[in-house]
C-alpha positions as a Python dict, from the first residue, in 0.01 Angstrom:
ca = {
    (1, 'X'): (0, 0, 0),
    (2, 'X'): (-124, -380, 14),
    (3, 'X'): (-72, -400, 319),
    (4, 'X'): (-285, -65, 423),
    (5, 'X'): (-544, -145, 162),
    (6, 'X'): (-559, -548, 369),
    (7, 'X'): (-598, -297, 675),
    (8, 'X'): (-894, -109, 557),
    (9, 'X'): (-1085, -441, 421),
    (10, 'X'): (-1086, -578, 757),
    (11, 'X'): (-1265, -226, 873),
    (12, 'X'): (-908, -127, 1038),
    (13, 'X'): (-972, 250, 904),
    (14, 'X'): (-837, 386, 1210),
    (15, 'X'): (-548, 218, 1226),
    (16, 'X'): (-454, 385, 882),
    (17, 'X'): (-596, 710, 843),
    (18, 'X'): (-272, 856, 953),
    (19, 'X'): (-64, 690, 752),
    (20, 'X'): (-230, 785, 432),
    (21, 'X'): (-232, 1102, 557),
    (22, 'X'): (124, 1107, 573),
    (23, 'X'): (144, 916, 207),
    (24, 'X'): (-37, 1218, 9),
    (25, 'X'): (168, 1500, 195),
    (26, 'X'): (460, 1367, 59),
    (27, 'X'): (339, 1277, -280),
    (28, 'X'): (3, 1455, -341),
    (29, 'X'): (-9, 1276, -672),
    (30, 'X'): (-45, 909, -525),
    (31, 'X'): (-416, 875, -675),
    (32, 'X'): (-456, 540, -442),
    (33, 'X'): (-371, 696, -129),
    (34, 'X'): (-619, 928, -193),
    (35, 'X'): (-871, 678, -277),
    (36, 'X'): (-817, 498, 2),
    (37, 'X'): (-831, 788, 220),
    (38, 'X'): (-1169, 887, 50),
    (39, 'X'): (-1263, 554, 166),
    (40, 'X'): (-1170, 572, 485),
    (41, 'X'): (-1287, 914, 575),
    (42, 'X'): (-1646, 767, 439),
    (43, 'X'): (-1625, 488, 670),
    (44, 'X'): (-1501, 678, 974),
    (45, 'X'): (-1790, 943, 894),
    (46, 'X'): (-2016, 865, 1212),
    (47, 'X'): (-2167, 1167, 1224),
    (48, 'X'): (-2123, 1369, 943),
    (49, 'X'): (-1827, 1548, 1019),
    (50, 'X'): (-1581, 1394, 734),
    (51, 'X'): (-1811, 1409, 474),
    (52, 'X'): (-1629, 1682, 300),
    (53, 'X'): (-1331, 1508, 355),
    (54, 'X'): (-1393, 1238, 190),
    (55, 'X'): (-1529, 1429, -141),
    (56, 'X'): (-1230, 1633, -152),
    (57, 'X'): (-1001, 1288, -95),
    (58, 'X'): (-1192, 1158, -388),
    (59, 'X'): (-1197, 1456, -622),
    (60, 'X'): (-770, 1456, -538),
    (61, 'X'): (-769, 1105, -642),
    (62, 'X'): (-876, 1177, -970),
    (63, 'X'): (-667, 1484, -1015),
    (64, 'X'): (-401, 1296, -945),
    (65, 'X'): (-519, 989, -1243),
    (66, 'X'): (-811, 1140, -1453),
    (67, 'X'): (-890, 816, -1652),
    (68, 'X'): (-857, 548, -1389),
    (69, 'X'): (-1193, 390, -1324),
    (70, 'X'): (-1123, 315, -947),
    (71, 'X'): (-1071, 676, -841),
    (72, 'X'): (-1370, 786, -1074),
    (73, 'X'): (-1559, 529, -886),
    (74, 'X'): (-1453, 634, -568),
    (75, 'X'): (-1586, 1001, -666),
    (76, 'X'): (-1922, 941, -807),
    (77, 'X'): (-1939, 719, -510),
    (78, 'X'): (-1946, 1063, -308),
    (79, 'X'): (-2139, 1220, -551),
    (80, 'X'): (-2430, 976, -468),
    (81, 'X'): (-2389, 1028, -125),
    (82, 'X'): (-2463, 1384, -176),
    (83, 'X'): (-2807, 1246, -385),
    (84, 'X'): (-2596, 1424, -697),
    (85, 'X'): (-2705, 1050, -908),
    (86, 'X'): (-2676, 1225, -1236),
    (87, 'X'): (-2300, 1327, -1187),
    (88, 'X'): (-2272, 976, -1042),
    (89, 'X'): (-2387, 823, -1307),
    (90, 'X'): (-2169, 1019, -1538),
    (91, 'X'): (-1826, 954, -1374),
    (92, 'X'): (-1944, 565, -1364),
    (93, 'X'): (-2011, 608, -1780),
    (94, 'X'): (-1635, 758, -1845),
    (95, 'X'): (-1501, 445, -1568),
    (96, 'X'): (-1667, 232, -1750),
    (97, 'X'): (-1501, 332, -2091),
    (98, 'X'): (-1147, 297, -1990),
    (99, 'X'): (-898, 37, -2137),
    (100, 'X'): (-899, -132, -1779),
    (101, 'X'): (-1212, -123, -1525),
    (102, 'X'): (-1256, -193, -1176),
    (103, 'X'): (-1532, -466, -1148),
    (104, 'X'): (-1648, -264, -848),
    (105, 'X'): (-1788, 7, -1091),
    (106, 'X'): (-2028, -205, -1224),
    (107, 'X'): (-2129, -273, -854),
    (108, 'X'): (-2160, 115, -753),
    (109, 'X'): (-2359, 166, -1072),
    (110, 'X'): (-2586, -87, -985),
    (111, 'X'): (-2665, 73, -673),
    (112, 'X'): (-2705, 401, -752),
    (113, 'X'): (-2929, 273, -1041),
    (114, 'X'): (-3159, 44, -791),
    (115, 'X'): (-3154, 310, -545),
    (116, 'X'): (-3281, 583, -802),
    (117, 'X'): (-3580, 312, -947),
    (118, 'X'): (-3411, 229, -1255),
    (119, 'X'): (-3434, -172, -1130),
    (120, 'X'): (-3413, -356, -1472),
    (121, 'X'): (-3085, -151, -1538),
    (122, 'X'): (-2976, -238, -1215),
    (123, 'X'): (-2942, -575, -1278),
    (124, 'X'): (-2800, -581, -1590),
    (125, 'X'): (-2453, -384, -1408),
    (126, 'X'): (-2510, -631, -1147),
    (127, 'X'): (-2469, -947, -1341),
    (128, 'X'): (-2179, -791, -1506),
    (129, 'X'): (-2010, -748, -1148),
    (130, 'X'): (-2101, -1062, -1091),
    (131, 'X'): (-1961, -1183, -1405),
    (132, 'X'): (-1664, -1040, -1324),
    (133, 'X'): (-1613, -1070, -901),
    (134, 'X'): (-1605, -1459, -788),
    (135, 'X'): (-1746, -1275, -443),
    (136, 'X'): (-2095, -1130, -538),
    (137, 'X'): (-2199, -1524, -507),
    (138, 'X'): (-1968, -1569, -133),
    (139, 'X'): (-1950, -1266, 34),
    (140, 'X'): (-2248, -1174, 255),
    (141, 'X'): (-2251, -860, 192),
    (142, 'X'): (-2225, -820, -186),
    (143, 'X'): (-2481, -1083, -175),
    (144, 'X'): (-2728, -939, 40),
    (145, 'X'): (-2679, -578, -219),
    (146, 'X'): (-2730, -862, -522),
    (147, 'X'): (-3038, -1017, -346),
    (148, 'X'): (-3219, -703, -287),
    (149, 'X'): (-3173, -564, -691),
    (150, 'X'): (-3295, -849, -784),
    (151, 'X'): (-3631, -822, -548),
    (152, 'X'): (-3649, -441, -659),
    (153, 'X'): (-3666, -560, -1015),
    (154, 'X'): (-3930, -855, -974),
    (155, 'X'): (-3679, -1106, -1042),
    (156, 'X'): (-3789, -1264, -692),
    (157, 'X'): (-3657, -1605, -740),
    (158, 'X'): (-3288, -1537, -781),
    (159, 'X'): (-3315, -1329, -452),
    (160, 'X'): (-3466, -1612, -286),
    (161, 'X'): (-3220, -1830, -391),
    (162, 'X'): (-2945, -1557, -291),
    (163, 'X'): (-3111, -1549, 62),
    (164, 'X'): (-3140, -1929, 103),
    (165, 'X'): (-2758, -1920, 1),
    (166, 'X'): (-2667, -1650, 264),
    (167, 'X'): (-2877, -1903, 511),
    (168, 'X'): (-2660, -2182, 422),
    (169, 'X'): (-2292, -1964, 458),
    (170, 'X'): (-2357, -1721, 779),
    (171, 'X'): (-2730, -1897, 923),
    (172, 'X'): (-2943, -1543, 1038),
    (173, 'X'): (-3317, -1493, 1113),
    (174, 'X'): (-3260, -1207, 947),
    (175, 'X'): (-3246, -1376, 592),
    (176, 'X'): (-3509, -1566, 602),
    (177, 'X'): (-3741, -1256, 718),
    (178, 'X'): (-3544, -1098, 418),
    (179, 'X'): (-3677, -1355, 219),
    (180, 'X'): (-3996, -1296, 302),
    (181, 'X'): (-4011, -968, 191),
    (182, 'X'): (-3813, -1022, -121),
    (183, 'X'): (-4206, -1276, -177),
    (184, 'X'): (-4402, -976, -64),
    (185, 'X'): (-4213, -730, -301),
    (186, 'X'): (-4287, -932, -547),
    (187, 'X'): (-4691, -960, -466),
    (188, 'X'): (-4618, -1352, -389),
    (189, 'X'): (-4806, -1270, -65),
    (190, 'X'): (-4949, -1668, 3),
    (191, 'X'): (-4551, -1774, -11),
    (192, 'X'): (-4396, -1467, 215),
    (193, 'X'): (-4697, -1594, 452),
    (194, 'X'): (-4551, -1937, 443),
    (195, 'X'): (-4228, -1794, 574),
    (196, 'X'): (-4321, -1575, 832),
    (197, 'X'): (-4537, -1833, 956),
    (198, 'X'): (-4253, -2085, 993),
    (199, 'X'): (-4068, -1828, 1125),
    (200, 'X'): (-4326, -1797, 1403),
    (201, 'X'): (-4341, -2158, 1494),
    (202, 'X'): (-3992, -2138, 1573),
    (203, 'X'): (-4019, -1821, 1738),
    (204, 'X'): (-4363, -1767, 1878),
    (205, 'X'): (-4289, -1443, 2039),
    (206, 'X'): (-4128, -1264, 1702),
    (207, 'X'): (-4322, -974, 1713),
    (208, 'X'): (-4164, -848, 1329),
    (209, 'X'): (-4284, -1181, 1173),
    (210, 'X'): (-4659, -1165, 1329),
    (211, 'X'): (-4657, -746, 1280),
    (212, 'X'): (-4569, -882, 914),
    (213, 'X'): (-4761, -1133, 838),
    (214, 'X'): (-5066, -925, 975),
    (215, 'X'): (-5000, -673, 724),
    (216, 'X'): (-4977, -942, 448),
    (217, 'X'): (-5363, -1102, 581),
    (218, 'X'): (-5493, -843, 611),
    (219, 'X'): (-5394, -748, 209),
    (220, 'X'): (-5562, -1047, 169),
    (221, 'X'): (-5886, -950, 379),
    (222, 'X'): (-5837, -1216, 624),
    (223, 'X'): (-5886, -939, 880),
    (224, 'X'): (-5932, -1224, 1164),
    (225, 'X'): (-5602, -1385, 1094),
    (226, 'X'): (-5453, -1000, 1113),
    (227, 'X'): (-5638, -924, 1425),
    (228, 'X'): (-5470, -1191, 1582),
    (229, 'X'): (-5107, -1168, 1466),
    (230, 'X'): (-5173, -776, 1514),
    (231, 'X'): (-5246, -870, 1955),
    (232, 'X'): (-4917, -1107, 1935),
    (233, 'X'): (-4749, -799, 1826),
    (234, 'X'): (-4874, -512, 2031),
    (235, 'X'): (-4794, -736, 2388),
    (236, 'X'): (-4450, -700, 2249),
    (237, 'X'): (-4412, -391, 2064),
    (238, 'X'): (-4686, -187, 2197),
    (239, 'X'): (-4574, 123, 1981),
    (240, 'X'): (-4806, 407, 1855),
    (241, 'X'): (-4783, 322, 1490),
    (242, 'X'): (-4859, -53, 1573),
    (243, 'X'): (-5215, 61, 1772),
    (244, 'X'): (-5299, 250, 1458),
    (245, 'X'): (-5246, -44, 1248),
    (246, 'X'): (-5476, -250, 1459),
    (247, 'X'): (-5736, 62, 1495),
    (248, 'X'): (-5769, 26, 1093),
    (249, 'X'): (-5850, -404, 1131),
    (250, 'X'): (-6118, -323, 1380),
    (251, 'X'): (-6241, -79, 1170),
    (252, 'X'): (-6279, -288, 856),
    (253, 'X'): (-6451, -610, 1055),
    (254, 'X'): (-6687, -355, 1221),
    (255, 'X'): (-6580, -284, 1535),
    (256, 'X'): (-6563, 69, 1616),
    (257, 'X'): (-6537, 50, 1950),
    (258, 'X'): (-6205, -110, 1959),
    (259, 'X'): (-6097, 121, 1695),
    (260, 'X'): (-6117, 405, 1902),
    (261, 'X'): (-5954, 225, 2218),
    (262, 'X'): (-5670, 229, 1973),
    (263, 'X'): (-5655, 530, 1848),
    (264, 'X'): (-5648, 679, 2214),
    (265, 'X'): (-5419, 454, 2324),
    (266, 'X'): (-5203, 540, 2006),
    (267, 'X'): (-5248, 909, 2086),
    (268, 'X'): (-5117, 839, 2487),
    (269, 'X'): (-4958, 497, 2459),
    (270, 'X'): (-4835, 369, 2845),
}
């Protein structure tokens, strides 16, 4: 079962889905098998078509051990992806109260909690999974989930400091635009300027970080500044939603004209 469970870290679900198939028809009582298969059916779920698959996997697993916080995890884990957060929430209460508990629970109920607006309880499960798992500081993704609770909550300089981290291990344009918003979250607007703006000199023709850092100048009423990022933008993403944005700049420095150009071209863009 290592082995299998080695398998399905390294995203080898395929590779395994028969097997543990084969595991809980001969013992439908092996409550990790049927984790594991809940887990895999969830991440071989392109397109919707093993969602009940999953659940039932999951609700089998605990059947099969009632009181171990894994398999409870592994169900409210389904739960959530239904949107059912309150029975979530309540099979992540009894995991939490056995005699031995998966550090991962803490994690799940951290998400569900961020994800349902409840940020300042969020972090408190968080830094107990943290407390607990050596890899919510190393592995990219636990740290990105980490960095974002922490924005949600206001607590914007530990995500910055999770992002600049995440820089150093796997270096990605994408954290430092992360970054960025993680400042703008957090109504630091001057410093997720600063970023974006660096990001820009190294990339001129990012359209994200100039549509971005229009938004932020124009929050500031530096409508000229916007104007301009809002042009760099357009030549590269000339979308309908990005004309509109612009429409609204020319509207507030006077220029109706312009503001209508957009709007029609928004309406039939070429």
């Amino acid at each position: 079962m290592r082995e299998i469970r080695q398998q399905v870290s390294a995203g080898k679900d395929q590779a395994v889905v028969y097997e543990l198939e084969s595991i809980v028809r001969r013992n439908p009582k092996d409550s990790e098998a049927w984790e594991l298969l809940a887990k895999v059916y969830t991440d071989l779920d392109f397109n919707g078509n093993m969602t009940a698959k999953a659940f039932a996997a999951a609700e089998k697993a605990v059947e099969a051990a009632p009181n171990n916080s894994t398999c409870l995890k592994a169900l409210a884990e389904q739960h959530a992806r239904k949107g059912r957060f309150k029975e979530a929430l309540a099979l992540l209460d009894k995991a939490a109260k056995q005699k031995v508990v998966d550090p991962f629970v803490y994690k799940s109920y951290a998400l569900i909690l961020s994800e349902t607006k409840r940020d300042k309880e969020a972090v408190v499960y968080w830094d107990k999974f943290a407390a607990r798992k050596d890899t919510a500081n190393s592995n990219i993704v636990q740290m990105e989930a980490g960095a974002l609770i922490y924005a949600r909550a206001g607590l914007t300089d530990k995500a910055v400091a999770i992002y600049d981290r995440m820089n150093v291990i796997a270096p990605s344009d994408t954290w430092v635009a992360k970054k960025a918003e993680a400042y703008a979250l957090g109504g630091r607007t001057k410093e997720a300027i600063d970023v974006y703006s660096k990001m820009i000199v190294k990339q001129p023709d990012d359209e994200m970080a100039h549509l971005e850092r229009a938004r932020l100048y124009s929050k500031l009423g530096k409508d000229k500044e916007a104007l301009s990022d809002m042009d760099a933008a357009i030549k590269e993403m000339p979308t309908s939603s990005v004309y509109l944005e612009r429409a609204k700049i020319y509207e507030k420095l006077g220029n109706a004209k312009m503001a209508k150009r957009d709007r029609e071209k928004a309406a039939s863009p070429e």
